[in-house]
C-alpha positions, -999 to 999 in steps of 0.1 A, spaced: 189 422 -170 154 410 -171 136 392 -142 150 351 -137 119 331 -153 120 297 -128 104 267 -151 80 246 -139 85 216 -110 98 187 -124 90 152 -110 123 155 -93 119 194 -77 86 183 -65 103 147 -45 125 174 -32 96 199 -22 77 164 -7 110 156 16 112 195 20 78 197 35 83 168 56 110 186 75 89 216 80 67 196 96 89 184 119 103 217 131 65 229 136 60 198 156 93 202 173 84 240 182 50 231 199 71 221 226 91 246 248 115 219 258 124 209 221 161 205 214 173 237 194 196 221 178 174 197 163 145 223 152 180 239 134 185 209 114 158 199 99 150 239 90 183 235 75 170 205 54 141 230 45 162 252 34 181 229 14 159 209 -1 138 233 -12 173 251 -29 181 222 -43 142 223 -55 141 251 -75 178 243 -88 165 213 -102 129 232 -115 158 257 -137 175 227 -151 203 234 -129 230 209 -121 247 209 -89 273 186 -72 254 165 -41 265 189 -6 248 197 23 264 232 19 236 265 18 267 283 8 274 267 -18 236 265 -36 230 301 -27 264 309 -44 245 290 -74 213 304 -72 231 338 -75 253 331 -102 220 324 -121 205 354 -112 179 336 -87 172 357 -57 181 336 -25 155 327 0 175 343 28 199 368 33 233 348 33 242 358 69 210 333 82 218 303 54 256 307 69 243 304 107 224 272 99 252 253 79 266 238 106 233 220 116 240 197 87 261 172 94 288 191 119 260 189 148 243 158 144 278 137 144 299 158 165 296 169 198 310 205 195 295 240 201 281 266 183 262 292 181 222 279 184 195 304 167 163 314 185 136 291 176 112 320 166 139 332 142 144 298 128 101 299 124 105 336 105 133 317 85 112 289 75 83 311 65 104 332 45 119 301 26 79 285 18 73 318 6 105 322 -16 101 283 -31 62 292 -44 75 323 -58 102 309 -78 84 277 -86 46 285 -85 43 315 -99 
């Protein structure tokens, strides 16, 4: 099987890499300060993450019912032969963060903030390669 050739950014990958980078910057704002909710710095990196799925979903022509579920883009991604931008064990641990955390008041599991920054970087890095290059 030959090597997934991503297409380029369409007008509506790169709204989607806009919104995408706009929650990055939040969670590098967020982790400038050592008293910054975890919680939050998890959600919006798991807006990152899936906005910048959705992203390269669109970029391949893709279609895709509208979820907040990593799951169920990286099960996508896959299915198309697109590598995933990280290993399914870290998208799982940041799926509750979208929408189970910020209306409920239950507990989980948080994630160390500097493995939520590696996660990030790893994503921006995975999103230029599929798109960019």
């Amino acid at each position: 099987m030959s090597p997934h050739k991503p297409k380029p950014a369409t007008s509506e990958a790169q709204a989607l890499l806009r919104a995408a980078g706009r929650d990055r910057k939040t969670v590098e704002l967020l982790l400038q300060h050592h008293d910054a909710p975890v919680a939050s710095v998890c959600f919006h990196a798991q807006q990152y993450l899936e906005k910048v799925m959705k992203a390269v979903l669109v970029s391949n022509a893709l279609i895709f019912r509208r979820t907040h579920d990593l799951k169920e883009l990286a099960d996508l991604l896959e299915r198309q032969g697109i590598e995933l931008p990280l290993p399914k064990d870290q998208l799982r641990r940041l799926n509750p963060f979208a929408v189970t955390v910020r209306y409920q008041d239950i507990e989980i599991t948080l994630i160390d903030i500097n493995t939520v920054a590696g996660m990030m970087e790893n994503a921006r890095a995975w999103v230029e390669r599929q798109i960019y290059e």
